[in-house]
N, C-alpha and C positions, 0 to 999 in steps of 0.2 A: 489388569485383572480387577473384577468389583471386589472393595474392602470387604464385603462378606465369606467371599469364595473363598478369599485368603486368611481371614479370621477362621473360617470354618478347618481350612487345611493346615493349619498354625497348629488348630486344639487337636487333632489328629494325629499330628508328627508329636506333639507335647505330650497325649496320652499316651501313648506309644511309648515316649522317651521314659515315661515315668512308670509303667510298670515293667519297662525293661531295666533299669538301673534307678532311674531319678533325672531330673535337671530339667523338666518340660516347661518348667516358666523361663530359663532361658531362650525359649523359642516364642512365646507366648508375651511375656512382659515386652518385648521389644517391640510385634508387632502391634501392638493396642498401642504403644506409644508412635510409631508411625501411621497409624491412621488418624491419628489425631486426639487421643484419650489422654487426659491430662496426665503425669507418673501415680499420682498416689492412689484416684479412681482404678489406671490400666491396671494398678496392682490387688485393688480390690475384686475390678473386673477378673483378672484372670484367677484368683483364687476362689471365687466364684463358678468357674466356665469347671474348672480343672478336678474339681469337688467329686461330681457325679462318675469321673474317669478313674478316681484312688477306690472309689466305691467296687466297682467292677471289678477292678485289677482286683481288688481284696477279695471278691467272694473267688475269681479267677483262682487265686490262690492257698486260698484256703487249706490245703492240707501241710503246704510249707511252711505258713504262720504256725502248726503246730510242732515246730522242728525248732522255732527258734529259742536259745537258751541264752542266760545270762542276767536276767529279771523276769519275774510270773507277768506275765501279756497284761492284768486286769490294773494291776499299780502301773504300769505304761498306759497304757490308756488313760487314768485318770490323770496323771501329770500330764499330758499332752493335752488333751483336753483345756485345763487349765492354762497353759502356758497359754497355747491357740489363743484362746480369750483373751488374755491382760496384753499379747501381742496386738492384737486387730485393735486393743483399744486404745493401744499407744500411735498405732498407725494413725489412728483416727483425728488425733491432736496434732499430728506433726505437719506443721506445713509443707506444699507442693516444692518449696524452692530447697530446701533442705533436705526433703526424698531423693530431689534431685542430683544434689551433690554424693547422697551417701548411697547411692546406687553401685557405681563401678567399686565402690570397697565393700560392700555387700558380695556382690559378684565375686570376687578377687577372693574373700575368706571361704567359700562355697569350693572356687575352685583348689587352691591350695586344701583345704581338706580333705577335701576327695581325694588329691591326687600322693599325699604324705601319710592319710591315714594309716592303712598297711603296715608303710616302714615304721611308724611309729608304734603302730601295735606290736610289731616285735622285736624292736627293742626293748619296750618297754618289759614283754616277758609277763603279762599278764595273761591268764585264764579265763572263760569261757564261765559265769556262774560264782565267783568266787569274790565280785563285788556289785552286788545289785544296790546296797542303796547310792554310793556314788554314783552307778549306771542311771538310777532314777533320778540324781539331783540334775544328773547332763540331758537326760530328757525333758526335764521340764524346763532347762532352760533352751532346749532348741523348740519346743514347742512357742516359747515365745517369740525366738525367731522366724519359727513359721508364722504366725501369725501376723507378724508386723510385717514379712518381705516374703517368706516364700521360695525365694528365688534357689534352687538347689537346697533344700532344706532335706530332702528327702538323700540325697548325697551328703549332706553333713549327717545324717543320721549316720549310714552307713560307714563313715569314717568316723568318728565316735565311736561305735561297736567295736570298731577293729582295734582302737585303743583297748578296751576291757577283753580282747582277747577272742572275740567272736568272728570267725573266717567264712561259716559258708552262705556262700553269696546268694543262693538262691533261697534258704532260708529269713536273710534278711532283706531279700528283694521285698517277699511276701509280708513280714512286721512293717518294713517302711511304707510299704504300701496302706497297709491298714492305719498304722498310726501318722502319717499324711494327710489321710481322712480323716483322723478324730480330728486331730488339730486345725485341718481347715473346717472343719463342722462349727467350729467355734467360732474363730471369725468369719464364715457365711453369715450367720445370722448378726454378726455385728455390722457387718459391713451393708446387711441388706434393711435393715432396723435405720440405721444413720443415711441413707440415701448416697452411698458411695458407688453406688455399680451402675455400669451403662447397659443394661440390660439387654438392648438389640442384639453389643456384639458377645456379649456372655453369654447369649445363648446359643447365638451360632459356634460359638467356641465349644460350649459344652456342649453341641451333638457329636462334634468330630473328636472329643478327648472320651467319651463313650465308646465309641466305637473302636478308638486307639489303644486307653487303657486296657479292654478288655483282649483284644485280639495281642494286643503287646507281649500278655501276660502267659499266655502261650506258646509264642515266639519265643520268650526268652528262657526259656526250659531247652532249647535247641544252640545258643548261640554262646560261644567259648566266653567264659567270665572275664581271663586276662586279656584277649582282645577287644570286649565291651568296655571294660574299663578304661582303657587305653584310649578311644575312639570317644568315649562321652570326654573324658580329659583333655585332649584334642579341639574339641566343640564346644568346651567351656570357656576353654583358654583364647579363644578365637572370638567369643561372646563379651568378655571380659575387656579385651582390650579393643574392640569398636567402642563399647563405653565411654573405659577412657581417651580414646583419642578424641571421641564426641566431646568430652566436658571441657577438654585443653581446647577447646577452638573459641 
């Protein structure tokens, strides 16, 4: 298969994944580093490709975003925003051989919080609105993690929520979605300002994560939350550990 066909059908299945729950750089970071794009570019690249897809999926969802509760949307946006940025510009400094290594424990804290969030949100027995500025101190720091890796950031969002007590899923399909896109808004431009992106395949990526996130965003108004959840779980955890068995060799 030509590397484009499959960049293009990568950003596709990623768009898709990402306005259905999150996690589409797990499909995306992996292939730009098989075709050959160094880690720290592939991960510029695909935050770049995947930009235009959170875009879609956000206007897609637009009436859900006004559902979610727990912090006012505008001080979320602005911490993300921020983070976005001081992440891409740490990215920026970090050498390829050290991205390298801290890749599969990237992956690994994405997956684990996604799949623990929940339980942990009630235990914990917290509410829905009743801690917005902690909620915002946790946004700005995943904002930086999006920006420096990306990689399930939009599933760390959504497990964070469920700690302050926020359940419904489609509500915060549509905030993560949106605030995915501030945060990648921010490092786009850093990453495209510093000459980190491979342009060819981030483009073909980002037609097929257009066309994904939007139609995704539709689909996932249709499809049972506790077995999406289950199934991206599933697909992380199976992402996660090729990683590592890559690095052990």
């Amino acid at each position: 298969m030509n590397s484009h066909v499959l960049i293009f059908l990568s950003g596709l299945a990623a768009g898709f994944m990402n306005s259905v729950a999150g996690g589409g750089s797990f499909i995306t970071l992996p292939v730009l580093i098989f075709t050959g794009i160094p880690s720290v570019s592939a991960n510029a690249s695909s935050t770049v490709a995947l930009f235009p897809g959170s875009i879609a999926g956000a206007w897609a969802y637009r009436s859900e975003c006004a559902r979610f509760s727990g912090a006012p949307l505008k001080p979320m946006l602005a911490v993300s925003l921020v983070g976005g940025l001081c992440g891409a510009l740490l990215l920026r400094i970090t050498p390829t051989a050290i991205f390298d290594r801290a890749i599969p424990w990237l992956l690994l804290v994405g997956t684990a919080a996604f799949a623990a969030g929940p339980r942990l949100g009630t235990l914990m027995g917290w509410k829905a609105g009743m801690r917005p500025v902690p909620l915002l101190a946790a946004q700005a720091v995943l904002g930086v993690y999006g920006g420096y890796f990306g990689g399930a950031v939009g599933i760390m969002m959504m497990a964070v929520w469920n700690l302050f007590g926020i359940t419904d899923i489609r509500a915060m399909n549509g905030a993560k979605t949106l605030l995915v896109g501030v945060t990648n808004a921010a490092a786009v431009l850093c990453f495209a300002a510093t000459g980190l992106v491979w342009w060819p395949q981030a483009a073909a990526m980002m037609a097929g994560a257009v066309i994904g996130g939007y139609s995704g965003a539709h689909c996932a108004r249709r499809i049972n939350p506790a077995r999406l959840r289950m199934g991206i779980t599933i697909f992380n955890v199976i992402i996660t550990a090729i990683f590592f068995m890559k690095s052990i060799r």
